[in-house]
N, C-alpha and C positions, 0 to 999 in steps of 0.2 A: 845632370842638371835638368830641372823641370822647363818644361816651356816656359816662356812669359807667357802672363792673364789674359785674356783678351779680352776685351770690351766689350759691353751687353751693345746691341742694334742701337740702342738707345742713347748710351755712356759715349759711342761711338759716333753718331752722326750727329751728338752735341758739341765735342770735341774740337772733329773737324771745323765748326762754323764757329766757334770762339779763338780755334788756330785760323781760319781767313782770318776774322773781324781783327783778330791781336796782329797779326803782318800788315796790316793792309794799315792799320795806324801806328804801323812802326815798333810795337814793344816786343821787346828781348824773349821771340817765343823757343825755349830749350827743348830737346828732348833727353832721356832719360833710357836706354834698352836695356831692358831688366837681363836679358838673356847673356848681355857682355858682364854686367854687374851683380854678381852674387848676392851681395850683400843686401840690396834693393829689395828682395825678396822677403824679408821680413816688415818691409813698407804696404800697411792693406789699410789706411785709411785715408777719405780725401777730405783734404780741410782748405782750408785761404787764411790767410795771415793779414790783419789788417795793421799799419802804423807798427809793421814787424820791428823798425830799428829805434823805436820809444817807449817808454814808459807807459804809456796809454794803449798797448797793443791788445789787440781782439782776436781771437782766432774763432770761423765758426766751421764746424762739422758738419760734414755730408754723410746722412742716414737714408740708406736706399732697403726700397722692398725686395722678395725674390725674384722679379723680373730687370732689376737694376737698373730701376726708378728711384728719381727722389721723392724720398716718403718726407722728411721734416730736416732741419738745421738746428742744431745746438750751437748757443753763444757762450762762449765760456774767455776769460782771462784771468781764472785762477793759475797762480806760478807753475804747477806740478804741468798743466795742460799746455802752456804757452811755453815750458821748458822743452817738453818732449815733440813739441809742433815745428818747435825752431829745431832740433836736432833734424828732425824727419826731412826737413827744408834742406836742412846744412848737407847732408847725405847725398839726396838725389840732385842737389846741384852741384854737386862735387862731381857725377857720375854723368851730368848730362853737356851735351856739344849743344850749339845754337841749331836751329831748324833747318837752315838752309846747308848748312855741314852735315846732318844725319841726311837732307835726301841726296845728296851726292855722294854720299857713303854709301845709302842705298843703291843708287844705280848703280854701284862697280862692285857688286855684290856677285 
């Protein structure tokens, strides 16, 4: 089994400060470790789901350069996009435990 990805310097100390910002106002921050979940491994894009559970739903797409910067966002809610967006969702939240159970899994590591 490959590693998990790791996060560019960048991807990664953005991460962190939108995991404080999301704890700190209380929302449901999950993780996901690829390295227990096989299947995860064919997940290589990052998007957001807007108004995910309506008819009106938006998903936009994260397009980064080869330093693993954001270069631009695509908006898209054509069905084929916003089908394969929600499976992507469906998947790695199937696979992931809330934040504060992955670092206590981590310390008894």
């Amino acid at each position: 089994m490959a590693p998990p990805r790791a996060l560019s310097n960048f991807r990664c100390g953005c991460s962190r400060i939108r995991i404080a910002l999301s704890t700190w106002i209380s929302e449901d921050v999950r993780i996901a470790d690829r390295s227990l979940h096989p299947g995860l491994e064919a997940l290589a894009e990052d998007f957001a789901l807007f108004d995910a559970e309506t008819r009106d739903v938006t998903v936009v797409l994260f397009d980064y350069d080869e330093r693993g910067r954001v270069r631009s966002y695509r908006v898209a809610n054509d069905s084929e996009t916003v089908a394969r967006c929600r499976d992507q969702y469906a998947l790695a939240l199937g696979a992931s435990v809330p934040l504060a159970q992955f670092m206590t899994e981590r310390l008894h590591r």
